[in-house]
N, C-alpha and C positions, 0 to 999 in steps of 0.2 A: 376167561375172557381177558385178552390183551387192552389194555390202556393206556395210551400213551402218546405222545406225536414225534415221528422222524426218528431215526437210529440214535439207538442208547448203548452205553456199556450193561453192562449187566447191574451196577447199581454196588456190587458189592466193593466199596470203595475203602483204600487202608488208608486209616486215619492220621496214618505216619507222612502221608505223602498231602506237599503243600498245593502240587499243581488237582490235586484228587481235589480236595478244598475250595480252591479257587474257582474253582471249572464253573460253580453253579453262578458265580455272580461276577462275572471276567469285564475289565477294561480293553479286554485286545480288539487292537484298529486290523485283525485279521479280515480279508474278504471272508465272503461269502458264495452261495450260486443261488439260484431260484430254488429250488430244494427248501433250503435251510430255511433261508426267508420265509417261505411258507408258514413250514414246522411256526415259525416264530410270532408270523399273522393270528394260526391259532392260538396260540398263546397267550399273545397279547388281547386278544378277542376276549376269551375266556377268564383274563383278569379283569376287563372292561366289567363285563357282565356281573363278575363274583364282587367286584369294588360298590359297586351301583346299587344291591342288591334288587332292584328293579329298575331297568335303563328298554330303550326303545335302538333297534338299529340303526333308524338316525343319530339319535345320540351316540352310540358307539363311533360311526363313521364322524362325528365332530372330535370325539375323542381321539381317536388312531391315527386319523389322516387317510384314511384307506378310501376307494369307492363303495360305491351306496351297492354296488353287484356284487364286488366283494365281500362284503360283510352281508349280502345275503347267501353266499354261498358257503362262508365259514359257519355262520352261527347255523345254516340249516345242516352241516356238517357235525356241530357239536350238539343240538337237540338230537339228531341220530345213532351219537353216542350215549346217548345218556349222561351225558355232563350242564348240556341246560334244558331248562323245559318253556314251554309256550305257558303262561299266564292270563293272558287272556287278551284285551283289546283295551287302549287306554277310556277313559272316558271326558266327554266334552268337547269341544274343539269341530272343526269343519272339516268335509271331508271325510274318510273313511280312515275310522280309528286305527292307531299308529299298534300294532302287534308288542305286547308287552313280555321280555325276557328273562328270566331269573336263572342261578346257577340254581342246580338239584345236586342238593346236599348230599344225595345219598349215588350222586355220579362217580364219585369217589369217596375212598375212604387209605388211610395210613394210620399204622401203628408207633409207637413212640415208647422208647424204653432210657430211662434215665437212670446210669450205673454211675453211685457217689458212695463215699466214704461211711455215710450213716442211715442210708436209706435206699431201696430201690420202688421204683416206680414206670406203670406200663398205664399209657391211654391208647384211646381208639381217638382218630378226629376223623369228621367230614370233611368236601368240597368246601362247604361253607365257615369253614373253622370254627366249628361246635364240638367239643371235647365229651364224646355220646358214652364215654363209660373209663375206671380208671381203679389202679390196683393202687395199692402202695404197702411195702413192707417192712418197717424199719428195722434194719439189721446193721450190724455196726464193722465194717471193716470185711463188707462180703469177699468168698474169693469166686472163682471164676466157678467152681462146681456150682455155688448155693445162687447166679444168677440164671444158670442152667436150668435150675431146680424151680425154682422162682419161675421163670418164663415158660414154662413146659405145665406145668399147677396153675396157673394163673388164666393162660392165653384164649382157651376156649371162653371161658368165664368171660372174660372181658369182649369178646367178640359179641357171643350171646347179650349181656346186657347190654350193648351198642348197639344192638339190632344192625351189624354192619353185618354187610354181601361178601364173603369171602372172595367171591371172584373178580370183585371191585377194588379190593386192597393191592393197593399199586408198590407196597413196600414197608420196610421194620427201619428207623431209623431210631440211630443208637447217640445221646448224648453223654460224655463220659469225661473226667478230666484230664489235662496232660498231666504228663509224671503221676499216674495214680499209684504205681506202686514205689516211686521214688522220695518222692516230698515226706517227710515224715512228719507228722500230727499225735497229740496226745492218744495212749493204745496202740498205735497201731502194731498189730502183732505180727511172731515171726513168720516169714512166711509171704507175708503179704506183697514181695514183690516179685513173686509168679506174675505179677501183671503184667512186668516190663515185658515178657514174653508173650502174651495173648494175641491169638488173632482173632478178633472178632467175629470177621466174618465165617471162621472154621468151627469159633464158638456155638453160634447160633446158628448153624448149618442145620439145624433140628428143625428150623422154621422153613417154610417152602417159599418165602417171599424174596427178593434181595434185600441183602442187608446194605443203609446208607451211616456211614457215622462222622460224626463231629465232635468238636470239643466242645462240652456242656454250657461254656457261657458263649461259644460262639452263636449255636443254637436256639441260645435264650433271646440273644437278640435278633437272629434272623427272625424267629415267631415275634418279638414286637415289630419289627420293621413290617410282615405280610398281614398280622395281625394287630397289631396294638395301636400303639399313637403312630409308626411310621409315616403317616402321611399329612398327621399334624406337625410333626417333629422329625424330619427326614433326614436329622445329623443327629446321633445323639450317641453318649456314651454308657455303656449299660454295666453295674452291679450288679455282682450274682455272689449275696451271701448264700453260703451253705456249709457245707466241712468245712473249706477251704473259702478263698477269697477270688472269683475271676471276672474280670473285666471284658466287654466286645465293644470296638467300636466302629458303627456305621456313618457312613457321610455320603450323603444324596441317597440312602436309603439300599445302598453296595457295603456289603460288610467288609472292611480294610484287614488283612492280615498281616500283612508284612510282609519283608521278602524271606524269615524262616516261618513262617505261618502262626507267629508266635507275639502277635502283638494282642496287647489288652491285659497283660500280664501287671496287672496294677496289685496284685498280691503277693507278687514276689519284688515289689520295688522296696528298698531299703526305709525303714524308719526312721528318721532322722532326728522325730523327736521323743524315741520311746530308748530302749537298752542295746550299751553297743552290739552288734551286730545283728540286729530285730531288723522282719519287716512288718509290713503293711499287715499281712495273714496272720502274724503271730498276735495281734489286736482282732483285726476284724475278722471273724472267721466264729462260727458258731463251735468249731473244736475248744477257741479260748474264750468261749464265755461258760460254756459247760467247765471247762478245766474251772473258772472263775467257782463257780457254784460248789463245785464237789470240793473247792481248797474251803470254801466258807460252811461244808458240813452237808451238802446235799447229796444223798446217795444218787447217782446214775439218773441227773435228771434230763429229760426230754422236751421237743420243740413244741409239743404240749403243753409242758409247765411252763412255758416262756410267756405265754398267754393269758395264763390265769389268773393273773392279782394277786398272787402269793404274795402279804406285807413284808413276808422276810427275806424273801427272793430281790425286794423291792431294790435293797440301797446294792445289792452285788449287779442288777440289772442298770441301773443307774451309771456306777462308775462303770461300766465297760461303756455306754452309750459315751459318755463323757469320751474316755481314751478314743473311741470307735472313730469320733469327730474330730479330735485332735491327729490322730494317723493319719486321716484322710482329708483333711486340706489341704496340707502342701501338693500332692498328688493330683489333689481338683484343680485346684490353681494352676497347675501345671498341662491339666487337660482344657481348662479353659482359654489359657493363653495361649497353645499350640493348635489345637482344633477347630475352638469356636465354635463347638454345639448348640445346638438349637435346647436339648434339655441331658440332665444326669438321671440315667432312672435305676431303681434300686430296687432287687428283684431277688428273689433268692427262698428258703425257708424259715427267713425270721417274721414272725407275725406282723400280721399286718398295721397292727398300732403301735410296736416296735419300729418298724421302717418307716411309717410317719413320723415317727419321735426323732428317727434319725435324719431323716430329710430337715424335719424343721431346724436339727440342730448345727446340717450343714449348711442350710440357706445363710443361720445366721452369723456363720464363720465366716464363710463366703464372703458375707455384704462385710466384712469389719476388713479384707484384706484389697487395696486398691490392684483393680484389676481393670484391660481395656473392655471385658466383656464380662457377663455372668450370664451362665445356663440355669436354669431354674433346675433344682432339687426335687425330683417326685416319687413317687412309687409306679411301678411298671405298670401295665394294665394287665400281665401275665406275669405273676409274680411268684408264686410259691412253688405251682407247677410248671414252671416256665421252659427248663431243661426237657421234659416229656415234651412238651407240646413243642415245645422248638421242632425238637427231635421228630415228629411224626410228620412235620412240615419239610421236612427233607424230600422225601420220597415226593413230595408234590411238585415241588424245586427243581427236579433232575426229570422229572416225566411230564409233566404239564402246564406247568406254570412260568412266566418268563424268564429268560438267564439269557446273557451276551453271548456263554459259552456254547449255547444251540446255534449261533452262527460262524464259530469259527471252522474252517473246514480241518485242522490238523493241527498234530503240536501240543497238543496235551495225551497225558498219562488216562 
């Protein structure tokens, strides 16, 4: 069963290319024809509905700006699809109760695979952005066989306990980092930069879906923007502790890339108050708090042990939060004075009472450094998994859900 609205590429997108990237959240003052617009009527219909989690077609039509026939015509279009369902009739009120609409969860579904330096990870998500099943494997420095091996062992499993409809899955989207096989990190072994050569899509050609990929903290933050605080916090700039150090940033709830599709790069900005020629990543980065550990006598420890109260873990956990905060104020300060986010959210594999520890430690750098504005310090609301779920948010992105790029008519890759 085909899912989708209006002509699509095939999905399988190289994550080398910036205009591939852009495409889903585009600025272009390009026209359009009645076609597209349509396609886009749906769309926007259909996020009405999924925002709302129960909204009334009047309601929508106050929302959209659309007519009251239109939006009877769309939504009886996507109840026919199976992307919303009838609810029932409101109650109270005069007159003949207003038909009540909800997205059906199980209208769609996308798959989500997060390929990182110290772990791999595969979810199932709904229409409704409910995370209905999810692997995870920690392997340290996979290469492209062992994710092969990994997604192929895995996939059924995770479909099955999702209870998701195979013929409803709109897509496998791939969050992954740049330079994964260039950036060198504590371990990483020979070999490892077979990556610069990977095609993704030819990788996971095993799967019958299209493959959609991005850069893992881009993804982190497109899933907060459709999912998270986005629409309390519609600028914001996103941390993604993990191996590495990567940054996204949104503003009006459009993820900014840059013109080499390479901004948010807040992990490879220089340190300035750590050792000459240190950045940002060689402090924050879960590579150097483990390197931290194992110089203090801890064999091979895990994101596991980060959580657990170990007294002796205590004071080497301690001083990295220290350095953590100090690498990353000047950076903040510098994202606060040029952006002016609404909040900093902080996302990644480091526990969650760890990234509280470090939020409060930067709130209160922050407040000591005069600034014209301050974003508020928080934890994401998709944090650990964030990259996976990003990632499976793609394919809903490029086939059903709104993007500017469904109205341009040409011009992109």
């Amino acid at each position: 069963m085909a899912i989708g609205f209006g002509s699509k590429s095939n999905g399988r997108n190289d994550p080398t290319l910036a205009d591939g990237r852009d495409a889903r959240l585009s600025r272009s003052l390009s026209g359009t024809n009645l076609e597209r617009a349509g396609d886009y009527n749906l769309r926007a219909v259909l996020q009405a509905v999924r925002l709302s989690g129960d909204t009334t077609r009047v309601a929508i039509a106050q929302q959209t700006g659309l007519t009251a026939p239109t939006i009877a015509n769309i939504t009886s279009r996507l109840v026919e699809m199976g992307l919303v369902r009838n609810a029932g009739r409101m109650q109270g009120g005069r007159g003949q109760p207003a038909l009540r609409l909800q997205v059906n969860p199980d209208g769609a579904f996308a798959i989500g695979l997060n390929i990182d330096r110290d772990h791999l990870t595969l979810v199932t998500l709904d229409l409704a952005g409910q995370v209905r099943s999810r692997s995870t494997r920690e392997i340290a420095f996979a290469m492209p066989d062992d994710v092969v091996a990994f997604v192929t062992e895995d996939i059924d499993r995770v479909i099955a306990d999702g209870g998701v409809d195979r013929d409803r899955i709109l897509g496998v989207g791939v969050a992954i980092p740049d330079d994964l096989g260039r950036i060198a990190l504590p371990h990483r072994p020979a070999g490892y930069d077979r990556w610069n050569a990977v095609d993704l899509s030819a990788m996971l050609s095993v799967l019958p879906w299209p493959i959609h990929c991005d850069n893992d903290a881009a993804a982190a933050a497109l899933g907060e923007a459709e999912y998270g605080t986005g629409f309390d916090n519609p600028s914001f700039f996103y941390l993604l502790i993990s191996a590495g150090l990567g940054g996204g940033p949104v503003i009006d709830r459009s993820y900014h890339r840059g013109a080499n599709a390479r901004s948010g790069e807040i992990g490879l900005m220089p340190d300035t108050t750590g050792p000459p020629g240190a950045t940002v990543q060689d402090t924050v980065s879960l590579s150097a708090l483990f390197a931290r550990l194992e110089r203090a006598g801890f064999a091979k420890p895990n994101v596991e042990d980060l959580g657990g109260g170990d007294p002796l873990m205590a004071p080497v956990i301690e001083g990295w939060l220290a350095d953590a905060v100090r690498a990353l104020t000047a950076p903040l300060v510098a994202i606060n004075c040029l952006l002016d986010p609404d909040a900093i959210l902080i996302g990644g594999r480091l526990p969650m009472p760890l990234i509280e520890r470090l939020a409060d430690g930067l709130t209160d750098a922050l407040n000591a450094v005069p600034q014209p504005s301050r974003a508020t310090v928080m934890p994401a609301v998709m944090a650990r998994d964030a990259p996976a779920i990003g990632a499976a948010i793609l394919p809903f992105l490029d086939h059903i859900l709104p993007s500017d790029s469904i109205l341009i008519q040409s011009g992109r890759r």
